[in-house]
C-alpha positions as CSV (number, residue, x, y, z in Angstrom):
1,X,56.3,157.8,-119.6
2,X,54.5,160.9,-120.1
3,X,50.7,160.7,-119.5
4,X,48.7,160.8,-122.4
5,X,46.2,163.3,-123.6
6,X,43.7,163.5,-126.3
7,X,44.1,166.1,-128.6
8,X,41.9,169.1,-128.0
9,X,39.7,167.1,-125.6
10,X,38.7,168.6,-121.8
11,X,37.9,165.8,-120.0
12,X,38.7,163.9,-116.5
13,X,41.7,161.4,-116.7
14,X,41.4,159.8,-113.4
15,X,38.9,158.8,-110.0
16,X,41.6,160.7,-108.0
17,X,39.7,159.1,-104.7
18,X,36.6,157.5,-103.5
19,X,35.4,158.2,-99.9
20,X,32.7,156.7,-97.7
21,X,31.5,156.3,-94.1
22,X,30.8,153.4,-92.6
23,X,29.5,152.8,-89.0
24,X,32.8,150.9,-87.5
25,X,35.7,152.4,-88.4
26,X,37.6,148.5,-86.8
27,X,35.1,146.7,-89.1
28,X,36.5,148.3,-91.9
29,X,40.3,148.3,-91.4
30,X,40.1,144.7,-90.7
31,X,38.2,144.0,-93.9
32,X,40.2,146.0,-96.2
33,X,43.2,144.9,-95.0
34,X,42.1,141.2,-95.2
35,X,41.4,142.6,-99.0
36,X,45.2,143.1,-99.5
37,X,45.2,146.7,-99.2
38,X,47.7,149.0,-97.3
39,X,45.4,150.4,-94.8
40,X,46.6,153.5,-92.6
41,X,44.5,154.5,-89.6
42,X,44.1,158.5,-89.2
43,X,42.2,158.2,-86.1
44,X,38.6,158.7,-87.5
45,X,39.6,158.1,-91.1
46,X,41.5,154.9,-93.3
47,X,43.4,155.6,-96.1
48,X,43.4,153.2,-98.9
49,X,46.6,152.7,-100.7
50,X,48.0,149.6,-102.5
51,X,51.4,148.0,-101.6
52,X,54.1,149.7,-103.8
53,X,52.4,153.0,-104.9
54,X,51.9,156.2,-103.1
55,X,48.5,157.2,-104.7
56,X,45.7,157.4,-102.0
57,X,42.9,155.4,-104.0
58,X,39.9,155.9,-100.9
59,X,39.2,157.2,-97.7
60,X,36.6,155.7,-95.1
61,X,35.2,157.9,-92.5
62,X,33.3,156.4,-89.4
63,X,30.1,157.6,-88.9
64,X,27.8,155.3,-86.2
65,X,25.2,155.1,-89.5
66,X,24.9,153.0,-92.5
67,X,27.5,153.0,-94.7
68,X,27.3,155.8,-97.7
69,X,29.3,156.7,-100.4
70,X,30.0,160.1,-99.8
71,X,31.8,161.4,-103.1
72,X,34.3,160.7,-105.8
73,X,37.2,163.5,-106.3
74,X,37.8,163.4,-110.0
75,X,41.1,164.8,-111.3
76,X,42.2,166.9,-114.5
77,X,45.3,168.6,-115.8
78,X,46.3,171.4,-115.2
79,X,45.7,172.7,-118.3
80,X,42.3,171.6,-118.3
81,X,40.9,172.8,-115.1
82,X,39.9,176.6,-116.1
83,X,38.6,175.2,-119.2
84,X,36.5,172.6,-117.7
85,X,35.1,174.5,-115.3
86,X,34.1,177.0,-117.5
87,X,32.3,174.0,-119.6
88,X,30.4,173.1,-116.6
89,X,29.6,176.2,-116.1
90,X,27.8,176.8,-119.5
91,X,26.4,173.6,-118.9
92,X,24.1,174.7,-116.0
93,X,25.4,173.0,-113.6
94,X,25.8,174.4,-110.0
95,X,28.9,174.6,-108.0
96,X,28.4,173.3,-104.7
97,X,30.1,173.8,-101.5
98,X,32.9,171.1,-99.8
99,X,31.6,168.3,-98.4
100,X,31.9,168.1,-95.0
101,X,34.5,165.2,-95.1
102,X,36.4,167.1,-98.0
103,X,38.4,169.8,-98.6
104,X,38.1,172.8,-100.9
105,X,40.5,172.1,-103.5
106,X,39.3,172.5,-106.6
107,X,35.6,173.4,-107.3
108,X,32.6,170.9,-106.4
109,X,28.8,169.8,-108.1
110,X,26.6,166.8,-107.8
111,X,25.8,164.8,-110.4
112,X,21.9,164.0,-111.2
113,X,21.5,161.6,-108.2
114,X,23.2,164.2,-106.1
115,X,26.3,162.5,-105.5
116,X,29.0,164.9,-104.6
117,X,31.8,165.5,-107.0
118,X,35.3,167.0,-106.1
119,X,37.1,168.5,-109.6
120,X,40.7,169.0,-109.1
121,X,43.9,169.4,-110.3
122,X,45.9,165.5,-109.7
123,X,48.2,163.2,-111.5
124,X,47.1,161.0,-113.7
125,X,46.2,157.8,-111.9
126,X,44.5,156.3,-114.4
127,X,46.8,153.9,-117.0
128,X,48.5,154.4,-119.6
129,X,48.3,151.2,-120.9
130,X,46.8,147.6,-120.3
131,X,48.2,145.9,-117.6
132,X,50.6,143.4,-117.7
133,X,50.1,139.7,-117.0
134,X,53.2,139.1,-115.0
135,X,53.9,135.7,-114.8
136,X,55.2,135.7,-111.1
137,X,53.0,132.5,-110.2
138,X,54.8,130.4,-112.7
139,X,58.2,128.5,-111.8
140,X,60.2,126.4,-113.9
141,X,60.9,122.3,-113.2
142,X,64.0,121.0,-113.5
143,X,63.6,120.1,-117.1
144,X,62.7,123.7,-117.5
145,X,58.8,123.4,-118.0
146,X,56.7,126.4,-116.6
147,X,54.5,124.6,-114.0
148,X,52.0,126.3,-111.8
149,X,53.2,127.1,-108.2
150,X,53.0,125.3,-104.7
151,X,49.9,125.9,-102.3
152,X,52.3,126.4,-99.8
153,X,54.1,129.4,-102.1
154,X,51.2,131.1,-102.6
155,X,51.6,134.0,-100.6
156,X,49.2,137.0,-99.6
157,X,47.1,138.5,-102.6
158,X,47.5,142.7,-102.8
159,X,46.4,144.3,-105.6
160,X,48.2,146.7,-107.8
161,X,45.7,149.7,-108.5
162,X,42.1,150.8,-108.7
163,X,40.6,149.9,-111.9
164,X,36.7,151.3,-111.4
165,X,34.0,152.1,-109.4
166,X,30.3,151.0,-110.3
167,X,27.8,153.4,-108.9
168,X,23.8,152.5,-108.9
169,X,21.8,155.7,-110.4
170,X,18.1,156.0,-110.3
171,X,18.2,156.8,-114.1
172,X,21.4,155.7,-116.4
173,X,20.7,157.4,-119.3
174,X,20.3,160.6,-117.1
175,X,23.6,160.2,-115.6
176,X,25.6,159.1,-118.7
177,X,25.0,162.0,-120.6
178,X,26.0,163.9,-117.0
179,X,29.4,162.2,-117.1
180,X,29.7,162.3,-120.6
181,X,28.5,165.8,-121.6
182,X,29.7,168.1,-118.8
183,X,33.2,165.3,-117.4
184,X,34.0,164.3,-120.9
185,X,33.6,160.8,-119.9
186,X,32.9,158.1,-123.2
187,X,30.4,155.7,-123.7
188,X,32.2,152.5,-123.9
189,X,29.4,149.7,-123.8
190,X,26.0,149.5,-122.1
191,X,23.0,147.3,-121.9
192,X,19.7,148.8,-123.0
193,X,18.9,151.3,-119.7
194,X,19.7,149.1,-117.1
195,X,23.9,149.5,-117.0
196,X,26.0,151.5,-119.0
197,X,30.4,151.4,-118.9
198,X,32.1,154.7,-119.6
199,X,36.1,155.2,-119.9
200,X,38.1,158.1,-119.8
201,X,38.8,160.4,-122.7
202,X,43.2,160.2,-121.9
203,X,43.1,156.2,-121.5
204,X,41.9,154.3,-119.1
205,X,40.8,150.8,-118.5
206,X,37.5,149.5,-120.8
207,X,35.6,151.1,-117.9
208,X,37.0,153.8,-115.2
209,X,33.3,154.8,-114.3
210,X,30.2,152.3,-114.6
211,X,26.4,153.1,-113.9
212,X,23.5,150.6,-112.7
213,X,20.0,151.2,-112.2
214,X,18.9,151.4,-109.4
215,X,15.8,153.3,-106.8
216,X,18.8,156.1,-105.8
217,X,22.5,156.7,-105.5
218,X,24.8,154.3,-103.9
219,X,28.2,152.4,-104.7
220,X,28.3,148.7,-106.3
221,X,31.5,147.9,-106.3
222,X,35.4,149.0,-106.6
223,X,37.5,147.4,-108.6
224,X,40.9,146.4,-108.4
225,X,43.7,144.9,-110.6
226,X,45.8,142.2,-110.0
227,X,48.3,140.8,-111.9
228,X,47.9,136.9,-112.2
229,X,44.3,135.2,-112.8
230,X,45.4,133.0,-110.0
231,X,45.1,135.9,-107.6
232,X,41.3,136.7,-108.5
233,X,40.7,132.9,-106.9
234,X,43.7,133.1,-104.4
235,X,41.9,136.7,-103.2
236,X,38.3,134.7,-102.8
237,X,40.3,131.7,-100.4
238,X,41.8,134.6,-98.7
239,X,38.7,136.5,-98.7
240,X,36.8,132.9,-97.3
241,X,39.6,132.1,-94.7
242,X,39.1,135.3,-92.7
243,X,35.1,134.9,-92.8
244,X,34.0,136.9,-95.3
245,X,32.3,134.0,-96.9
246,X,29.6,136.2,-99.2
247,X,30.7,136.7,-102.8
248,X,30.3,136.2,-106.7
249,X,32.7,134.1,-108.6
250,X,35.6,133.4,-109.7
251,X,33.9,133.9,-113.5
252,X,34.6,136.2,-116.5
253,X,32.7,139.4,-118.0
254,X,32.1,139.2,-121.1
255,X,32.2,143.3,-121.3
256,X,35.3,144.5,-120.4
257,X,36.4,140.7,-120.9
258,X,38.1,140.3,-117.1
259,X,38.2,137.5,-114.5
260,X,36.6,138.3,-111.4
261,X,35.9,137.7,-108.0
262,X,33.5,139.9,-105.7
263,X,33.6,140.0,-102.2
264,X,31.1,141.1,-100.2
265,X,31.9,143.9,-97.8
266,X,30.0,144.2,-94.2
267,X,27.9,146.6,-95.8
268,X,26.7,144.9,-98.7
269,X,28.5,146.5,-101.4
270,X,31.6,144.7,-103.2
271,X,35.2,144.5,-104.1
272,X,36.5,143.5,-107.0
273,X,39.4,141.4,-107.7
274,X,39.7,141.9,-111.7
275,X,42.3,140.3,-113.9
276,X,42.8,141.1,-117.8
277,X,40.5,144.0,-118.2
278,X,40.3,145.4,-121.8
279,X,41.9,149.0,-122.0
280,X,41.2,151.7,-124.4
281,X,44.0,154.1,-125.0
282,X,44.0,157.4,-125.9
283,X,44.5,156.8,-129.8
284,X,41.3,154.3,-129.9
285,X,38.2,155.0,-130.6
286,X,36.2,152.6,-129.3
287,X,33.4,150.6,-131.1
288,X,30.6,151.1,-128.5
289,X,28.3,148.5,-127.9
290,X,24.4,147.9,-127.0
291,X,24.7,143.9,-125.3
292,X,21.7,141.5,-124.4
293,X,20.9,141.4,-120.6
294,X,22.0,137.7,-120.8
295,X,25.5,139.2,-122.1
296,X,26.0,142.2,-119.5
297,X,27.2,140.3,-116.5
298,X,28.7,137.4,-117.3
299,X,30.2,134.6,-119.7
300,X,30.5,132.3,-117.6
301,X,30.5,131.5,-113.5
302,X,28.6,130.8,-110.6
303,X,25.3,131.9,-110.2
304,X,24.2,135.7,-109.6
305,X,23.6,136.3,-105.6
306,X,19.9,137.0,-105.2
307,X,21.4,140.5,-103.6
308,X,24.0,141.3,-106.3
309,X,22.3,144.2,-107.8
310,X,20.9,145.6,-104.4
311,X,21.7,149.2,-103.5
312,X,21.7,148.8,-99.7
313,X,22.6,152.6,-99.5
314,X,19.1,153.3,-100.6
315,X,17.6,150.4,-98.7
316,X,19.2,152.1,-95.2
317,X,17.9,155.2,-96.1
318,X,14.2,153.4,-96.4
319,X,14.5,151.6,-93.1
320,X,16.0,154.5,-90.9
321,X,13.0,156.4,-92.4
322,X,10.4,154.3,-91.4
């Protein structure tokens, strides 16, 4: 399939990679491997694949401090890059130099939080279209009935692709029209100021790049598809067997509509395991919409975590400060 592309539209298609540093590189290997994830060890650096596709989705760097989100590289056509560039050029914004932990590819600016942003030439990572629900947990009986499967056949849980990344930002508003105005991100729902979901112009899931307020920058959450609802609560038992026994869930969104479970990480952020996300493909233009607080996080579930919605990024910064 060829990847799609908007019509006369400069924009991002994908979160080419996330990267962060995290105190123990160990403590992170064995929980992102215990996440399902194909974890290779560079020395002082994990990459994060999935099992069956060669696209790098993150890099963790170890750092002996708190753990930090350290920037996104965004990807564009080829086409698109002189263009874009010029467009964030008119738009004010300064080009910055590589980060330390990145590479020079590409050109590089913060966003209004100062979070570091690679631009660069990639492949589309992004999809194409919604993913499937696969079936694979479901067997037939003798009288050829689809049943659900055995415990004992339930196998390890390993997700198939990034979905999202939630950032906190000390002013949403702020940093949507950044996204939106000089990325060519699109507003796909939000809730007053306090969250706001954007997708990407070329397709994408309901949300590729979401926004939560916050005191500063940090990450939330990553988000990853999988393609059975029975792996969002087989990940949580596999995510509660090996001792990581904080979370949120199993429940559903109402926006983006998907089944969820969140794992806590050792550093207090989460990842996702998301099932039957809405996608918005390059031909739709999508009805935005302004929810209720009561209707941004959840239709139904288990009760919020007092610590959901705290950024621990900026709450490490506070305490090594004082």
């Amino acid at each position: 399939m060829v990847d799609p592309k908007r019509p006369d539209v400069t924009a991002i298609h994908s979160i080419d990679r996330f990267v962060l540093s995290v105190p123990d590189l160990a403590v992170a290997e064995k929980y992102f491997s215990t996440f399902g994830l194909d974890v290779r060890n560079h020395g002082q650096r994990l990459d994060l694949y999935t099992f069956g596709h060669d696209h790098c989705w993150g890099s963790v760097h170890e750092s002996g401090k708190p753990k930090k989100l350290e920037y996104l590289s965004l990807g564009v056509y080829q086409e698109d890059f002189a263009p874009l560039k010029s467009h964030v050029s008119s738009q004010n914004v300064a080009f910055a130099h590589p980060h330390p932990f990145g590479t020079d590819e590409g050109f590089w600016i913060s966003d209004p939080d100062g979070n570091a942003l690679q631009i660069k030439v990639a492949e589309k990572s992004s999809p194409n279209e919604k993913a499937p629900a696969l079936g694979s947990r479901y067997k037939k009986n003798p009288i050829d009935v689809p049943i659900g499967p055995n415990r004992s056949e339930g196998g390890r849980v390993q997700p198939l692709r990034l979905s999202h990344i939630l950032l906190f930002a000390s002013d949403v508003g702020k940093s949507l029209k950044f996204y939106s105005d000089v990325l060519g991100f699109r507003l796909s729902d939000k809730s007053a100021d306090v969250i706001a979901f954007a997708h990407g112009a070329h397709s994408s899931d309901h949300h590729l790049l979401a926004l939560a307020k916050s005191d500063g920058p940090g990450l939330h959450h990553t988000s990853w598809v999988v393609q059975e609802i029975d792996d969002v609560g087989l990940g949580m038992e596999q995510m509660l067997a090996a001792g990581y026994a904080k979370g949120w869930g199993v429940g559903r969104h109402v926006i983006g509509s998907n089944y969820f479970y969140y794992a806590q990480d050792p550093w207090g952020s989460f990842t996702e395991y998301s099932y039957d996300i809405d996608f918005i493909g390059v031909d739709t233009v999508w009805p935005s919409g302004d929810y209720q607080p009561e209707d941004s996080l959840y239709l139904w579930g288990p009760p919020l975590p007092e610590d959901f919605i705290t950024n621990y990024e900026t709450r490490s910064t506070s305490l090594s400060a004082a």
